[in-house]
N, C-alpha and C positions, 0 to 999 in steps of 0.2 A: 504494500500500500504506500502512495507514494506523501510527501507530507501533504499536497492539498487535499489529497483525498481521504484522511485522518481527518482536516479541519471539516470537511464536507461528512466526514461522518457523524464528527462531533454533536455541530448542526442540526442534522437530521437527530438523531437521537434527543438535544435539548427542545426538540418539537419548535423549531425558528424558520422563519421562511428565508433569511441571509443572513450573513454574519457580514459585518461590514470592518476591514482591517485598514488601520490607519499609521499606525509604527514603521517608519521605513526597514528598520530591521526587520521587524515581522513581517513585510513583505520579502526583504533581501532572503529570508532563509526560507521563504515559500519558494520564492519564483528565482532567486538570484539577483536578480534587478537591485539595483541599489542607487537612490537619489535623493537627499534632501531637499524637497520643492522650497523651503524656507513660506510666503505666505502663498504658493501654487497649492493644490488639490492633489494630491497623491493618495489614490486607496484601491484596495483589493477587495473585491465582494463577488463572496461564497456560498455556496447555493447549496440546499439539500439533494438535489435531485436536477440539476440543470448542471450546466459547464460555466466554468468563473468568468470572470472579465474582470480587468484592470480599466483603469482611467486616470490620466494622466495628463499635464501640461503637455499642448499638443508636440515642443519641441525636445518631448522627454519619446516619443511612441515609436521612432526605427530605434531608439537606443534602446527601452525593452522587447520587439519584435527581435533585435541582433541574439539576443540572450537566449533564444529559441523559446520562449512563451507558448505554449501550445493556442490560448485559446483569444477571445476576442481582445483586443486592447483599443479604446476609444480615448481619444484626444479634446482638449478643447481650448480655444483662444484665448484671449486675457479678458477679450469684453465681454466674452459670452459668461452664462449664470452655472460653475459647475456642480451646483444643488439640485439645477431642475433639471438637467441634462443626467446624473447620477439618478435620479426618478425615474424618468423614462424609463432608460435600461433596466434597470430594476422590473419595472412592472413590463417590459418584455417578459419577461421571462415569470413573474410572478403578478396575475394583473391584481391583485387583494395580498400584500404582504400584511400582515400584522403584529408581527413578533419577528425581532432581528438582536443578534446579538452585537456587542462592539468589545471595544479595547478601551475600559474606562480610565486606564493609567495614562493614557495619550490622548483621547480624542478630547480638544476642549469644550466648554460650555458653548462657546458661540458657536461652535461649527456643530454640534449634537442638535443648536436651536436652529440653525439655518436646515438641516435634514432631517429634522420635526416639521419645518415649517411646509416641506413639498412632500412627506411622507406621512402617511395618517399609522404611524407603527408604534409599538412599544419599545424603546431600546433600555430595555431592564438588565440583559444577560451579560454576564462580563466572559467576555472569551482569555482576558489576563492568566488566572491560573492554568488553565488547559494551553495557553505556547508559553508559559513557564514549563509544564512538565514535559512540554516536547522537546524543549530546549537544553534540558537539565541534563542527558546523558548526551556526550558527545561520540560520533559514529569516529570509527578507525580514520574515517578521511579527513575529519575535522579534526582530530586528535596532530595529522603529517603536519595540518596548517595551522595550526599553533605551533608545534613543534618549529616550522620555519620563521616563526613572528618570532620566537622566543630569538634563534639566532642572529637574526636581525638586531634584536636589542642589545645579545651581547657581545656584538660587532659595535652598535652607539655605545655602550660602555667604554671600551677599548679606546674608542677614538673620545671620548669625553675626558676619559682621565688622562690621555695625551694632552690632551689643552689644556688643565688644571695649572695653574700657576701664579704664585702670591703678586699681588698687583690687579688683578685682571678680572674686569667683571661678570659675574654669574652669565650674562647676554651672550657675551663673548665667547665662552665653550660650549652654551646652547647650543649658539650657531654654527661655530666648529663643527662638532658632531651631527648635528644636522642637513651637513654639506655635505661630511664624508659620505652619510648614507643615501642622500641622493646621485653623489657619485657614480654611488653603486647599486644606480636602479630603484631605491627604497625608495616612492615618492612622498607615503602619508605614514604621519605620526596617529598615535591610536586619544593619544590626547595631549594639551598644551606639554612638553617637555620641563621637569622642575630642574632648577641646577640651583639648589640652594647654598650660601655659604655662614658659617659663625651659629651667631642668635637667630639669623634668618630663619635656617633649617627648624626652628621649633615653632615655626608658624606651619601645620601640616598643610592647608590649604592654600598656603601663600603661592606665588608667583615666581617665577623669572625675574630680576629685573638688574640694576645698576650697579646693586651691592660690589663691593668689592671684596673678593678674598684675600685672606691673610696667612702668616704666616702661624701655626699653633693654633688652628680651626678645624673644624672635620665642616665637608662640601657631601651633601648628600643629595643625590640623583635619583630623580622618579622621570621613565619613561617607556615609550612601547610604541613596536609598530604595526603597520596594518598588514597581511597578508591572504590575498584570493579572499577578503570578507574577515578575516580573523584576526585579531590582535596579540601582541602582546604587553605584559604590565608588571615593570619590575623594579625593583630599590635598589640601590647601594647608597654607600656611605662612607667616605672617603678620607686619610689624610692629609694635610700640609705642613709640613716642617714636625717639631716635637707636641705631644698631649701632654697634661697634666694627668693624676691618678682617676680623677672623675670623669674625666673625659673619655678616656679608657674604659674605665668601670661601666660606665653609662652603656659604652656600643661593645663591652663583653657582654651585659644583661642581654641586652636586648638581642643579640647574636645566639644564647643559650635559650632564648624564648623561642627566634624563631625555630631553631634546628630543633630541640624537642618535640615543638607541635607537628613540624614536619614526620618526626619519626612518628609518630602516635597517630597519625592518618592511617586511616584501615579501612575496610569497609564492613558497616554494623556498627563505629561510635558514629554521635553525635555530634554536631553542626557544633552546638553551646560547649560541649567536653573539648572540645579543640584550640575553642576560645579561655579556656580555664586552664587547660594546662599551661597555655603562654602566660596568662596574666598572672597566675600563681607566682609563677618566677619572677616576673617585674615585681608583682607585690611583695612577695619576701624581699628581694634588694632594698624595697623603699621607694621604689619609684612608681607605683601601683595611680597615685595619683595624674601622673605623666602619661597615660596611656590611654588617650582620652579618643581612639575610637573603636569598630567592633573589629576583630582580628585579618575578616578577611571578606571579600567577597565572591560572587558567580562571574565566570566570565569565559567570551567564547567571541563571537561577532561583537558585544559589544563591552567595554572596560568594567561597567558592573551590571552586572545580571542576575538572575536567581541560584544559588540562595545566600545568605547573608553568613558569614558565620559567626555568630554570635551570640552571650547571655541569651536564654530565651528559647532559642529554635534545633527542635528537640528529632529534628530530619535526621535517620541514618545515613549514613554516607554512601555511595553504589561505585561499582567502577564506572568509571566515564565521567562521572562529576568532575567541574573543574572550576578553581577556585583559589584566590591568594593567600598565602601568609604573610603578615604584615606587622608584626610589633614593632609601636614605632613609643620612642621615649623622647616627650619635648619637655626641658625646662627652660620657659619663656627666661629673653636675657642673657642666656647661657649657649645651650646649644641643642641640637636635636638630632633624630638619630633615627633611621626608618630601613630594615633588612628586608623584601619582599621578594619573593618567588610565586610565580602561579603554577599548580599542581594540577596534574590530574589522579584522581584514586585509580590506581590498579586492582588486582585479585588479591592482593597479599600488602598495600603499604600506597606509597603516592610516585608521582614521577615526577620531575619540577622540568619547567620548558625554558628554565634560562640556568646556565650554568657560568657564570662569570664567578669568579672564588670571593668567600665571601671574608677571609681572615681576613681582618685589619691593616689594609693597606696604607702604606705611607708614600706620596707624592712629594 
């Protein structure tokens, strides 16, 4: 069964006359297609018992027909209405829809009220958890293209920490290494690239930006790239010149956090057990307060997906899941400190898709 005809089963089974998909990702892993229309019309709708059809910004439609699409794809211009045109086809095919499912984690309110406004239907059903659990095991082929995202990134490591050098701002080995890897074919990153340096690094959400490195700072690196639809997404955390004891101490903890939780991946624990044995160890050291998000997340096509791993979520773990380890220790002022690998669970343990070493290097 192929995956539309999963969601077409789905459908049929939730007694809905279409399910209407709006997540470009959840189109990219139905159809392959992959495009952010940004404010354009981009949706997939799914029929119980009829064949799909796509619709699309007219100058999106040989770029998904190229993709090999099996089935109808309809286009439409900037001035034309693509609510009432998405109606239409619709009742082609269904001339009295009244029950449709959607993707409530994406579609927004105004575009849910503009396809109320031409559809007399109930959109009650969330189709979110059912392409969460499709998503959740990764097939051997998805597994190769991670496997090559990962290598990609620990090709940008290699060249990031070439550039590293007291003087020189965090922008400046971004770009570096984001040159190398276009060099070399890589064109997109899976998300903005971090190259933080000092007290920066303990802004976990922070940015890229002018800071300058120094000498007797740890430079920690967040990034990932994109390959055939898949990404990668991974940490290090670097030195320059000599640490002090805490400084050290800091990115030993957090180093024993990650590699533990990593060995304790099995299939049969828990999402939350995973997230505890990491944090146990930060919180024995003292730094428990410092670790201030969930361990890890899902991820595949896109950098965070289902499921979370985290306090709480009490999912056994299967092979195929794939997902990061990430204990990061920030003391604001000071410095910060983030070791991440993304895993996938095997039969017996996990497999991590970036392998750059993770001892304590000094630049």
């Amino acid at each position: 069964m192929t995956k539309l005809e999963q969601v077409q089963n789905w459908t049929d089974k939730q007694g809905l006359d279409f399910t209407y998909l709006s997540d470009p990702k959840t189109i990219q892993y139905l159809t392959g297609f992959f495009s952010a229309p940004v404010e354009r019309v981009l949706a997939l709708v799914v029929f119980p018992d009829k064949a799909p059809f796509m619709f699309a910004p007219a100058l999106e439609v040989e770029a998904i027909k190229d993709t090999g699409f099996p089935y109808d794809v309809y286009g439409y211009l900037d001035h034309e209405n693509p609510w009432q045109m998405i109606a239409e086809h619709v009742k082609e095919r269904n001339a009295n829809p009244k029950k449709a499912g959607l993707e409530m984690t994406n579609l927004t309110i105004s575009r849910l009220n503009e396809l109320q406004a031409v559809l007399d239907v109930s959109f009650t059903t969330d189709v979110t958890d059912f392409m969460n659990s499709m998503r959740l095991i990764k097939s051997p082929d998805e597994i190769e293209k991670l496997d090559a995202a990962g290598r990609e990134a620990d090709y940008a490591f290699q060249k990031g920490f070439e550039a590293v050098k007291a003087g020189k701002p965090e922008s400046a080995v971004m770009a570096e290494l984001e040159y190398a890897l276009k060099l070399k074919g890589v064109m997109e990153m899976s998300f903005d690239t971090l190259v933080q340096a000092g007290a920066h690094a303990a802004e976990p959400h922070g940015a890229t930006g002018s800071n300058l490195i120094k000498n007797n700072e740890m430079v920690l690196f967040d990034l990932g790239t994109v390959h055939q639809g898949y990404i990668s997404d991974s940490s290090r955390t670097v030195a320059v010149g000599k640490l002090s004891d805490k400084q050290k101490d800091i990115y030993n903890v957090c180093l024993d956090a990650q590699l533990t939780a990593m060995d304790y991946v099995k299939p049969g624990v828990t999402a939350e057990s995973v997230d505890k044995v990491a944090r146990d160890i930060i919180d024995k050291a003292g730094y428990g307060k410092y670790f201030i998000h969930r361990l890890g997340h899902g991820m595949g096509m896109s950098e965070h997906e289902f499921p979370s791993i985290m306090e709480g979520n009490k999912m056994e773990l299967k092979p195929g899941m794939c997902f990061s380890i990430e204990p990061g220790i920030y003391v604001p002022g000071f410095a910060g400190v983030r070791i991440e690998d993304c895993v996938h669970v095997t039969e017996n343990g996990c497999e991590p898709f970036t392998h750059t070493p993770k001892e304590l290097k000094y630049l």
